[in-house]
C-alpha positions as CSV (number, residue, x, y, z in Angstrom):
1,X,0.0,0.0,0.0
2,X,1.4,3.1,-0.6
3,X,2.3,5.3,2.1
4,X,0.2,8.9,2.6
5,X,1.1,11.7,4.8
6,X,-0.9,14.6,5.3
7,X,0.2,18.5,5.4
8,X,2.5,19.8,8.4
9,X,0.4,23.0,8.3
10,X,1.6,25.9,9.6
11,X,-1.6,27.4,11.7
12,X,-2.1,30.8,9.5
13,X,-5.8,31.2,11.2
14,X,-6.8,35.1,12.0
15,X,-9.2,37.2,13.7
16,X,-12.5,37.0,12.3
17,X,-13.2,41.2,12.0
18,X,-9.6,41.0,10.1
19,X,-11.2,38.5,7.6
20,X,-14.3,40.3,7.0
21,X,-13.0,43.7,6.8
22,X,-10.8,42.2,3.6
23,X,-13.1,40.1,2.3
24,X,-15.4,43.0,2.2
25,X,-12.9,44.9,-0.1
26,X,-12.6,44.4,-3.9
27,X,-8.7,43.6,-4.6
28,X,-6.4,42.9,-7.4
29,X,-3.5,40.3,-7.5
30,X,-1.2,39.3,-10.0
31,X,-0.3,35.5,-11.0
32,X,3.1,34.5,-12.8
33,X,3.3,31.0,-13.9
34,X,5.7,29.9,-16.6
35,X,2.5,27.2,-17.9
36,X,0.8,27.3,-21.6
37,X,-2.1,30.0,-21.4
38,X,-5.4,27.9,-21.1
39,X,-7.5,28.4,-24.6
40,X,-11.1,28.3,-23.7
41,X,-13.1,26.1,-23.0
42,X,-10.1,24.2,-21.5
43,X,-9.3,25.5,-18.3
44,X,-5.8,24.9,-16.3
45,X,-5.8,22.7,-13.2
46,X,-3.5,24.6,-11.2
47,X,-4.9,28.0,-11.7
48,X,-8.5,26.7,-11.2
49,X,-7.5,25.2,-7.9
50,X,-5.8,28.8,-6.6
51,X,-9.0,30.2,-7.7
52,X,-11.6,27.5,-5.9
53,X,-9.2,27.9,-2.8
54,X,-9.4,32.0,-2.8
55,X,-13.4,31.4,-3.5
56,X,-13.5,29.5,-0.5
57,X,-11.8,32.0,1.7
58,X,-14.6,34.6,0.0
59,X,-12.5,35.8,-2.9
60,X,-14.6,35.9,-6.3
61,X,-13.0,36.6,-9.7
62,X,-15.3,38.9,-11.5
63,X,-16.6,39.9,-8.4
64,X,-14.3,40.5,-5.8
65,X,-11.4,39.5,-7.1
66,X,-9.1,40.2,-10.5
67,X,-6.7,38.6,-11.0
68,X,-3.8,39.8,-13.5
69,X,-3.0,36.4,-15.0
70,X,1.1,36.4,-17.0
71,X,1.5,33.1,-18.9
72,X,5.3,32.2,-20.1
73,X,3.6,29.6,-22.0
74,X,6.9,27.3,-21.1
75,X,9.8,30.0,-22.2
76,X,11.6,30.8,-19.2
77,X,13.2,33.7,-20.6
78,X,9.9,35.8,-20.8
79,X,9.7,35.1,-17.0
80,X,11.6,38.7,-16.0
81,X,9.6,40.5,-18.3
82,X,6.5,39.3,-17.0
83,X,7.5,39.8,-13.2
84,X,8.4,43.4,-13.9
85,X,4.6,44.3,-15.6
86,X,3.5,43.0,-12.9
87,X,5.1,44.7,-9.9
88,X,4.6,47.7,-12.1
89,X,1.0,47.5,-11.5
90,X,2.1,47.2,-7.3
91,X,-1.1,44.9,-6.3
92,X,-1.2,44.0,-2.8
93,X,0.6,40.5,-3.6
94,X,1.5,38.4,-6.7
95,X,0.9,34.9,-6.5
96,X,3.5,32.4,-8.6
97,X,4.6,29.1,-9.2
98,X,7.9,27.0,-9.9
99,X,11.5,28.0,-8.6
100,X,12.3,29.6,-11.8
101,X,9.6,31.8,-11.3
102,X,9.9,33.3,-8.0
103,X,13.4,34.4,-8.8
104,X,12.3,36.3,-11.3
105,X,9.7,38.4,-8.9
106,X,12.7,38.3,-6.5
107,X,15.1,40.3,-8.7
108,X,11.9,42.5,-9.9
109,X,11.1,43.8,-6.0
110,X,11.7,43.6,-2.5
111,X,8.6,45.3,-1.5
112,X,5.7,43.7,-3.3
113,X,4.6,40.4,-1.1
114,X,5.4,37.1,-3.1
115,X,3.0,34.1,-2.4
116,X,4.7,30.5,-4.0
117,X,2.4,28.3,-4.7
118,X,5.1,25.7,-5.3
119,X,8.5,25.6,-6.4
120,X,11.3,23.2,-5.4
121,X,13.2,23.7,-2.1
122,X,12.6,27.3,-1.2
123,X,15.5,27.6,1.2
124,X,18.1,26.0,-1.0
125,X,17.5,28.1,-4.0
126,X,18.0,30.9,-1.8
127,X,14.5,32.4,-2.2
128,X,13.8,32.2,1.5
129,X,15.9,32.8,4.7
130,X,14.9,29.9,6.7
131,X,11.6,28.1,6.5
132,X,10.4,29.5,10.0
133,X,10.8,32.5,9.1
134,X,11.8,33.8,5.3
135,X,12.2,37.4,5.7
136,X,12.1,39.7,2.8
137,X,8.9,39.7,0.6
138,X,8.6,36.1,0.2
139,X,6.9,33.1,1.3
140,X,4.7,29.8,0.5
141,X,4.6,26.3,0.1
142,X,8.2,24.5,-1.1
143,X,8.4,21.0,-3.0
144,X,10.6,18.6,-0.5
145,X,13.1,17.2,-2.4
146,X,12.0,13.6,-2.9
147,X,13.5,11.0,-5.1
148,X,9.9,9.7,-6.2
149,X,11.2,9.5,-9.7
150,X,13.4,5.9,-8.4
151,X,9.5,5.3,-7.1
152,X,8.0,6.1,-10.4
153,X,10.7,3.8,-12.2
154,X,9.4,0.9,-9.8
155,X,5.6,1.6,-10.7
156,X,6.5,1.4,-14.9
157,X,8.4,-1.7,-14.1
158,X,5.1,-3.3,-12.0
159,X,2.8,-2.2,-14.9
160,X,5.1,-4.0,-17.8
161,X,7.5,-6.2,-16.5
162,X,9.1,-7.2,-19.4
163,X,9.8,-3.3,-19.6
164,X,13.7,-2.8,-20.5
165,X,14.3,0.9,-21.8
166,X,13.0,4.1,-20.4
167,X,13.3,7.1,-21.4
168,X,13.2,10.6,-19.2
169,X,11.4,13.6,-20.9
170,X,13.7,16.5,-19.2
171,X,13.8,20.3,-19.8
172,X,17.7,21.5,-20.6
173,X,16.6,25.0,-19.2
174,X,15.9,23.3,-15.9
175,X,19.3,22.9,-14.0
176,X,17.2,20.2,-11.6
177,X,16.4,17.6,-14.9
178,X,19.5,16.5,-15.0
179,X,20.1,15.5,-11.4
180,X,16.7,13.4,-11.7
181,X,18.7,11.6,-14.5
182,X,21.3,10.8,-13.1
183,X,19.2,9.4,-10.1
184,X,17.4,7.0,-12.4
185,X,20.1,5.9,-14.3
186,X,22.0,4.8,-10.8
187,X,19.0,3.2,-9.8
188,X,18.3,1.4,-13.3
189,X,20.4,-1.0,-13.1
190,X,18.5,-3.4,-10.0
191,X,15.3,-3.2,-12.0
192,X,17.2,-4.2,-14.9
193,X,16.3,-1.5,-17.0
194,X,18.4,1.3,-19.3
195,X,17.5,4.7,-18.8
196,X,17.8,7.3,-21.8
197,X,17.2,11.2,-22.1
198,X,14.6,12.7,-23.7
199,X,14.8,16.5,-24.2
200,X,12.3,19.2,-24.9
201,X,12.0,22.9,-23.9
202,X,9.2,24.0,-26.3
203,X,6.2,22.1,-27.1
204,X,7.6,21.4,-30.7
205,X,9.7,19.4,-29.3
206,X,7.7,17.3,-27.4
207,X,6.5,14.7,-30.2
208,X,9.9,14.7,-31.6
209,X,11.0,13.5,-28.3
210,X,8.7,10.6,-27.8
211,X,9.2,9.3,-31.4
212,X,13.0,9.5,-31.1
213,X,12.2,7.6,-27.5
214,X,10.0,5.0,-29.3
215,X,12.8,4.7,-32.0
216,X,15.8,3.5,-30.0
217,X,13.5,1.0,-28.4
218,X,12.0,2.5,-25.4
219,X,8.7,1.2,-23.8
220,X,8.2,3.8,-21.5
221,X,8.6,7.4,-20.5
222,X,8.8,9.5,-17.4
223,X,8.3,13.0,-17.5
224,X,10.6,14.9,-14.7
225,X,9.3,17.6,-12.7
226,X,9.2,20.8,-14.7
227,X,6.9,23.8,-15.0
228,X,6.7,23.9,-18.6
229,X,5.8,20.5,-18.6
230,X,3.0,20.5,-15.9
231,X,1.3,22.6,-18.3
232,X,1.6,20.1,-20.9
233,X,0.1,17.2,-20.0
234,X,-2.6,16.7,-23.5
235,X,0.0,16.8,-25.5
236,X,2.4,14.7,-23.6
237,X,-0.3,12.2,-23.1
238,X,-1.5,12.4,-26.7
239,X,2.4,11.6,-27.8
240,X,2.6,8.6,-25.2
241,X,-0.2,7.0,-26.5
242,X,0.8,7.8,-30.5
243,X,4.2,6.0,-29.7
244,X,2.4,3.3,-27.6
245,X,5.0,4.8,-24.2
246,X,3.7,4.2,-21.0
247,X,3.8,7.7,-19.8
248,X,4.2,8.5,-15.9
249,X,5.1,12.0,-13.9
250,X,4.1,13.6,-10.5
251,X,1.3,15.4,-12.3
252,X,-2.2,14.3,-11.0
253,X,-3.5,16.2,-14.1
254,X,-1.4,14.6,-16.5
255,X,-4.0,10.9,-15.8
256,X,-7.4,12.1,-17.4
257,X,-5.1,13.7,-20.4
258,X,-4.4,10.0,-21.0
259,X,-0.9,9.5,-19.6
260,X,-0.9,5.9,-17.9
261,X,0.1,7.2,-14.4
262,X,1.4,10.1,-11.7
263,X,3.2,9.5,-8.3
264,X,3.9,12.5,-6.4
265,X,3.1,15.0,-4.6
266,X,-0.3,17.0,-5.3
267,X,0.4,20.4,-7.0
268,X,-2.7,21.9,-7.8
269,X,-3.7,20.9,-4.3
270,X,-0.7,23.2,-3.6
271,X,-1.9,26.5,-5.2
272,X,-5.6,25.6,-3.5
273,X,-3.3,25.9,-0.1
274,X,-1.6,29.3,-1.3
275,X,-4.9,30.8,-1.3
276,X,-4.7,31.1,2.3
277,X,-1.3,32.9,2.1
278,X,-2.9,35.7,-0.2
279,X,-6.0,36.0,2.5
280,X,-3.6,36.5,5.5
281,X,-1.3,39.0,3.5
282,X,-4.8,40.9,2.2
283,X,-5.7,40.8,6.2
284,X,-2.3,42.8,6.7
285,X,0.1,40.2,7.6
286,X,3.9,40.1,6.6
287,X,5.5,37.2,4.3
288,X,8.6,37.8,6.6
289,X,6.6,36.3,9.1
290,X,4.2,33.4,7.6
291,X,6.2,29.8,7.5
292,X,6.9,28.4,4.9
293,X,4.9,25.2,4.3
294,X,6.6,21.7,2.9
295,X,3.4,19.3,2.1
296,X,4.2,15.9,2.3
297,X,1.8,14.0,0.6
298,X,2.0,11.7,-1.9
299,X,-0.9,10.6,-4.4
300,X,-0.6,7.6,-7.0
301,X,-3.2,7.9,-10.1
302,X,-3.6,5.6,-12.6
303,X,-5.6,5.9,-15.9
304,X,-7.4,2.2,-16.8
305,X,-8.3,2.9,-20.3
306,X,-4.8,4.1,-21.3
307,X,-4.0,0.7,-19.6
308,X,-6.1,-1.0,-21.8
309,X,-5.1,1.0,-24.9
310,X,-1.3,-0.1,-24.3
311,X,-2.1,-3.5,-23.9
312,X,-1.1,-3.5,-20.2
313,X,-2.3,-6.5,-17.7
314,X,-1.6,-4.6,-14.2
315,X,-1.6,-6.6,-11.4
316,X,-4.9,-6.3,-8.7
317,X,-2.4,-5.3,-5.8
318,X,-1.2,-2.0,-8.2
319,X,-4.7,-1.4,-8.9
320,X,-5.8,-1.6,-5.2
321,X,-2.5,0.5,-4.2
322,X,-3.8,3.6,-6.9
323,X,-5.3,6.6,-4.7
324,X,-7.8,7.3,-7.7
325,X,-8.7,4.8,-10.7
326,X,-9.4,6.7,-14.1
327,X,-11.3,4.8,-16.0
């Protein structure tokens, strides 16, 4: 069975007249995200879960709430241009997500409050002073640094046994890829399997990836932890299934877009907990002095049908072991 913690949360409860007084306000934030710009009627998982999370609290886009939404639509480099528009509009806090991300809104102020919704270790990228207490203009919830991509590894190799060469869809922009890399390919070896790179920074190059992958004889791909690529789950799904990959990641998301599985940590649950960040900062509180958060828990999802589709028997005990079945 597969094990599940639940959230160390720091207490970030406040007076009741606080809450009303700024819930009774109309306010306007800004939200950074390096993801693909949803086209309606698709809408994106992450930013729909900050906004059900600030509805809960009382916040209503359209009503009141606006929210200033910047896309990168996966290029990094338009991250610092983006930050600077938006502290140029100075709203009472800017909401963001991934590591690559909040660096750019720290070089682009020191004043404006900062709310992460998640990026990867907080403290060691140097975006926070300590986790107790960050100091300066920043604060939120931070990825713990978990090897679950030897865990994801073991969950292909359950799912397709015969399973010998897997490849890893990485980012080259993201200096973090290649450390997940090099932690499959010294774990490979026991399951007797060969690990191979994949690389893509632009969606072009997504499907070019997975049909190189299928190519050289892979059966399988995992998809490393990346911004860009949270926001591309369809299409990485879509390409899995063209080139018959069994496609697995840490985002829950990715499963109904047809990719075969995630294991991981939850992280559009993430910026539904950030929400609460934004309603203490609105009540008057300081980042400097709201902890940051490290949610450990882990969900396993599993999609039958793309089962099905690849011709995959999985066992009853990974079946009963998935958090959610999509069938």
């Amino acid at each position: 069975m597969m094990r599940r913690r639940t959230f160390a949360a720091a207490v970030l409860a406040g007076p009741l007249a606080a809450r009303a007084q700024a819930q009774g306000r109309s306010w306007r934030i800004g939200f950074l995200t390096p993801r693909a710009q949803p086209v309606p009627p698709y809408r994106d998982a992450f930013s729909d879960a900050f906004r059900r999370g600030m509805s809960d609290l009382g916040y209503f886009e359209g009503k009141t709430l606006t929210i200033d939404w910047r896309y990168a639509d996966g290029d990094y480099t338009r991250l610092a241009g983006l930050a600077a528009e938006l502290v140029a509009l100075n709203p009472p806090v800017i909401v963001t997500y991934g590591t690559a991300a909040a660096k750019a809104l720290k070089a682009a102020t020191t004043t404006v409050p900062i709310v992460v919704a998640a990026a990867n270790d907080l403290l060691g990228a140097g975006i926070v002073e300590s986790l107790a207490r960050p100091g300066g203009n920043i604060t939120g919830l931070s990825v713990i640094d978990v090897d679950v991509s030897a865990k994801q590894l073991e969950l292909l190799k359950v799912a397709a046994p015969r399973l010998a060469r897997v490849a890893v869809l990485i980012n080259p922009g993201n200096a973090a890829n290649p450390v997940v890399l090099r932690r499959l390919e010294a774990s490979a070896p026991k399951l007797g399997v060969e690990i191979m790179p994949a690389n893509a920074a632009t969606p072009a190059e997504i499907e070019p990836a997975f049909e190189a992958a299928a190519q050289k004889g892979a059966g399988a791909m995992i998809v490393a932890a990346d911004a860009f690529f949270s926001g591309q789950g369809q299409r990485i799904a879509d390409a899995g299934l063209r080139h018959r990959l069994a496609t697995i990641g840490i985002y829950q998301d990715h499963v109904p877009d047809g990719c075969l599985m995630s294991y991981g940590q939850d992280v559009a649950d993430f910026h539904r907990q950030a929400a609460r960040y934004v309603d203490r900062i609105l009540r008057g509180a300081k980042p400097a002095d709201l902890p940051v958060e490290q949610p450990t828990k882990f969900g396993f999802v599993l999609n039958a049908r793309t089962a099905e589709t690849l011709g995959l028997a999985l066992p009853r005990a990974l079946i009963a072991s998935a958090d959610r079945i999509v069938e």
